[in-house]
N, CA, C and O of each residue as an XYZ file, in Angstrom:
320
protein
N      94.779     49.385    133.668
C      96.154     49.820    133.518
C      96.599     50.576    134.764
O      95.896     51.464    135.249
N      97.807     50.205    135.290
C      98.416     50.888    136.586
C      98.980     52.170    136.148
O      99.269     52.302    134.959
N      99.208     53.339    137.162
C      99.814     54.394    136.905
C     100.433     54.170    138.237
O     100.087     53.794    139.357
N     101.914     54.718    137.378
C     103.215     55.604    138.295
C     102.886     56.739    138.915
O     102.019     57.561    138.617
N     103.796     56.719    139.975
C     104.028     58.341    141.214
C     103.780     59.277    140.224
O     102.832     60.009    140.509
N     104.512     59.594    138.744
C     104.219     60.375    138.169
C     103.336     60.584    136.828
O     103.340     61.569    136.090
N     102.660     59.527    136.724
C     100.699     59.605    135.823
C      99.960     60.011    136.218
O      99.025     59.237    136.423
N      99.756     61.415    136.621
C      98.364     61.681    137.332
C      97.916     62.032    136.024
O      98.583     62.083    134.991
N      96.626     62.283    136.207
C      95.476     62.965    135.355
C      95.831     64.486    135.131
O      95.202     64.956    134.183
N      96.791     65.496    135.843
C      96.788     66.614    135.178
C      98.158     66.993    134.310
O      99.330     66.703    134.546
N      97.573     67.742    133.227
C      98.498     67.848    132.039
C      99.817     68.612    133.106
O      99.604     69.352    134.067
N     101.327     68.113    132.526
C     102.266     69.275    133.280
C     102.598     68.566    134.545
O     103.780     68.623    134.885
N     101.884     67.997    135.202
C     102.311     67.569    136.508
C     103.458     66.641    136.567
O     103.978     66.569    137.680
N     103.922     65.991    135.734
C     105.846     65.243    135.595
C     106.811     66.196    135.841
O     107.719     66.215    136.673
N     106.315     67.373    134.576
C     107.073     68.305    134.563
C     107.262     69.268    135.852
O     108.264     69.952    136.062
N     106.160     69.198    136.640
C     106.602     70.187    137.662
C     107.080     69.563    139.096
O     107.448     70.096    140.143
N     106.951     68.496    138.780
C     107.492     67.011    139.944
C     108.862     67.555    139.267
O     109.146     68.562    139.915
N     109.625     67.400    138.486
C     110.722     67.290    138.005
C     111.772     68.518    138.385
O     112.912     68.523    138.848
N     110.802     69.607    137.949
C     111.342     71.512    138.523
C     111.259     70.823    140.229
O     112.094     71.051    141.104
N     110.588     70.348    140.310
C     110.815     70.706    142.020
C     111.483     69.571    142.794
O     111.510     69.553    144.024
N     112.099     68.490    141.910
C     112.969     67.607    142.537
C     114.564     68.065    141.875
O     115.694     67.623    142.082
N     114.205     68.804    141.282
C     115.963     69.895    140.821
C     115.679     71.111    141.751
O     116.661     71.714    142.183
N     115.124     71.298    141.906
C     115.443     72.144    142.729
C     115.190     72.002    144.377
O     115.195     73.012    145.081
N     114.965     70.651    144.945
C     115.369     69.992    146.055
C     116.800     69.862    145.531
O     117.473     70.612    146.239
N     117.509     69.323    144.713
C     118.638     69.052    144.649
C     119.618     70.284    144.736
O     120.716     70.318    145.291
N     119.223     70.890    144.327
C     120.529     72.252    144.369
C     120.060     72.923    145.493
O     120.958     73.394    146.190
N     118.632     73.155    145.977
C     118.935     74.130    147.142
C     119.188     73.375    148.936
O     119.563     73.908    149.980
N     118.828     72.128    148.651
C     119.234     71.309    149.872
C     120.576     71.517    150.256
O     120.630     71.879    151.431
N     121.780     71.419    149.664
C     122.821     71.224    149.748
C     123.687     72.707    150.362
O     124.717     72.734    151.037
N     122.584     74.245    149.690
C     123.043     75.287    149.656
C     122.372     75.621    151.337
O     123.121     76.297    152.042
N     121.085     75.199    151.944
C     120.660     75.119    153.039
C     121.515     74.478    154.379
O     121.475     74.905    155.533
N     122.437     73.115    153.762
C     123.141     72.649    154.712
C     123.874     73.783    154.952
O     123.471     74.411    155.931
N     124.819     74.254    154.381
C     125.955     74.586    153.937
C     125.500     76.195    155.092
O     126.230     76.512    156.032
N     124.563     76.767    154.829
C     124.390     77.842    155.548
C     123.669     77.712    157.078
O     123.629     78.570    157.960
N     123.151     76.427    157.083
C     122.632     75.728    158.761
C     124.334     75.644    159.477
O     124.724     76.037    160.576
N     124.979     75.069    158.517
C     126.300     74.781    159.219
C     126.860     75.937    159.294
O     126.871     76.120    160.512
N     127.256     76.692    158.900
C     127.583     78.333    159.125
C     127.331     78.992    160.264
O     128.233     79.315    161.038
N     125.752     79.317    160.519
C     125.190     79.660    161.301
C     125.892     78.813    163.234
O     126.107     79.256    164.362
N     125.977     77.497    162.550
C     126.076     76.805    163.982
C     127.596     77.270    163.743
O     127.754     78.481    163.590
N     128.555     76.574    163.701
C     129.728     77.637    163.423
C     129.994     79.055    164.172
O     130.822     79.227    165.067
N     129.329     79.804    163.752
C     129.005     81.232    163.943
C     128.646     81.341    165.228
O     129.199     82.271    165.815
N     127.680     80.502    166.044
C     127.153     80.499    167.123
C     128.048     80.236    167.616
O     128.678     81.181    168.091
N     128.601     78.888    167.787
C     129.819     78.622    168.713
C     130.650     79.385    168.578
O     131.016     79.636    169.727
N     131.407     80.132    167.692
C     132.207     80.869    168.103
C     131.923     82.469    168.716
O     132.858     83.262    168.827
N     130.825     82.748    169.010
C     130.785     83.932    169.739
C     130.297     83.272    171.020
O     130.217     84.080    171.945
N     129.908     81.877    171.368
C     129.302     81.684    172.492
C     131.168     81.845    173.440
O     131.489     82.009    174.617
N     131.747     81.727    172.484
C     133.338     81.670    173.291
C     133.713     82.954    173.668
O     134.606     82.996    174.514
N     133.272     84.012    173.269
C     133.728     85.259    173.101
C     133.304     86.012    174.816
O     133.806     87.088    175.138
N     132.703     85.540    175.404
C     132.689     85.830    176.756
C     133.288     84.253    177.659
O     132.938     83.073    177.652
N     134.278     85.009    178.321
C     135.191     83.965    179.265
C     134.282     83.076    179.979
O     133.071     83.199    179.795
N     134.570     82.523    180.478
C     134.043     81.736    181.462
C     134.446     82.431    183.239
O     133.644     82.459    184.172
N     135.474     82.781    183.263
C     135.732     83.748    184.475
C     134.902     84.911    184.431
O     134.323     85.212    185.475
N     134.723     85.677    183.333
C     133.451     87.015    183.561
C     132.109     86.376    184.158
O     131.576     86.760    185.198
N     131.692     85.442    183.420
C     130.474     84.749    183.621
C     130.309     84.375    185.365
O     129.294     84.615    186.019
N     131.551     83.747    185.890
C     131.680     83.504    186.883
C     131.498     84.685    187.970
O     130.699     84.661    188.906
N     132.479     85.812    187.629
C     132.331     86.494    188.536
C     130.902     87.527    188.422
O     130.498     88.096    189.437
N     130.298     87.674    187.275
C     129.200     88.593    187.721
C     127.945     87.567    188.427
O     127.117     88.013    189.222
N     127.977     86.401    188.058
C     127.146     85.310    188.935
C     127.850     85.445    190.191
O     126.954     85.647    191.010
N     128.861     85.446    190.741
C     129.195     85.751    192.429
C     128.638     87.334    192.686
O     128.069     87.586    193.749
N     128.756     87.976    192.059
C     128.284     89.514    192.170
C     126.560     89.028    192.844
O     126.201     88.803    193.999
N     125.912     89.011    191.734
C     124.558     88.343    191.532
C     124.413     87.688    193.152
O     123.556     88.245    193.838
N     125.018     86.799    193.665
C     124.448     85.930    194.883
C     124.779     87.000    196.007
O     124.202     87.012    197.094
N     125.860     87.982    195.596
C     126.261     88.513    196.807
C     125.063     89.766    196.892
O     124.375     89.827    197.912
N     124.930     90.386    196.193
C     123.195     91.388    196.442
C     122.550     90.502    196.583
O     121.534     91.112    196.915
N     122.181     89.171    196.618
C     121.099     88.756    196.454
C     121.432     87.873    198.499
O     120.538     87.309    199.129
N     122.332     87.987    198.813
C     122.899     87.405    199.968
C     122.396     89.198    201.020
O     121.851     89.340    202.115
N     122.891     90.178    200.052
C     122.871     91.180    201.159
C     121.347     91.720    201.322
O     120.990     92.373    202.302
N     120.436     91.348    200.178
C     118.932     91.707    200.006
C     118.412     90.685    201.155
O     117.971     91.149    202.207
N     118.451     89.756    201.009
C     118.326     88.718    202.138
C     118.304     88.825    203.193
O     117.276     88.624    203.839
N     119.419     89.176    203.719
C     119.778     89.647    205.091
C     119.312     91.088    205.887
O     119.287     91.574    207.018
N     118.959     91.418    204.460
C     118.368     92.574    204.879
C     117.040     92.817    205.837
O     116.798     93.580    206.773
N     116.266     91.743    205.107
C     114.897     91.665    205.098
C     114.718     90.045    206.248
O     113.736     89.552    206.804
N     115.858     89.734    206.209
C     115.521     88.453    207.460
C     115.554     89.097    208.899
O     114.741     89.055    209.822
N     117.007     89.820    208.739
C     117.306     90.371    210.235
C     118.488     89.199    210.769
O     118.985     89.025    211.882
N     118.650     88.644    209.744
C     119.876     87.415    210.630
C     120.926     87.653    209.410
O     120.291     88.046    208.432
N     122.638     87.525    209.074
C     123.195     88.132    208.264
C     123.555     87.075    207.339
O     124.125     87.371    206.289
N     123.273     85.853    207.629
C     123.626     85.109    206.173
C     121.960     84.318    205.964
O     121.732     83.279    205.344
N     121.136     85.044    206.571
C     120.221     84.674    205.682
C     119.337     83.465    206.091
O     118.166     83.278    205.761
N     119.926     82.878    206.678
C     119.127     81.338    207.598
C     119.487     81.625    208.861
O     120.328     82.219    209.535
N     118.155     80.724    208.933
C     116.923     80.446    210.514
C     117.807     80.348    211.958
O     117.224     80.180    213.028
């Protein structure tokens, strides 16, 4: 005689296949729902700093890093 996914040999085991495919069903849906949130959430603070701030403290950034340079070469922009 063949047995199904759910005939095993231990007593209870349908029943707890069953608790835990209801409750794949209700908490999958409650998991999207807060993955999507989260991403949501992310993108909108990734907006919350300009793109011009970003810009200018990266020119800040090259310009110590232009005057550290020059410092230590002895030539003022830094190349040979």
């Amino acid at each position: 005689m063949y047995q199904t996914a759910l005939q095993v040999g231990i007593p209870g085991t349908q029943e707890i296949l069953i608790i835990l495919l209801i409750l794949i069903v209700l908490v999958a849906p409650a998991v999207v729902v807060v993955l999507v949130a989260l991403g949501v959430l992310r993108l909108w603070q990734g907006d919350s700093t300009s793109n011009e701030e970003r810009i200018a403290e990266l020119e800040r950034e090259v310009e110590e890093l232009r005057e550290e340079s020059s410092s230590t070469d002895g030539t003022p922009d830094g190349r040979d």
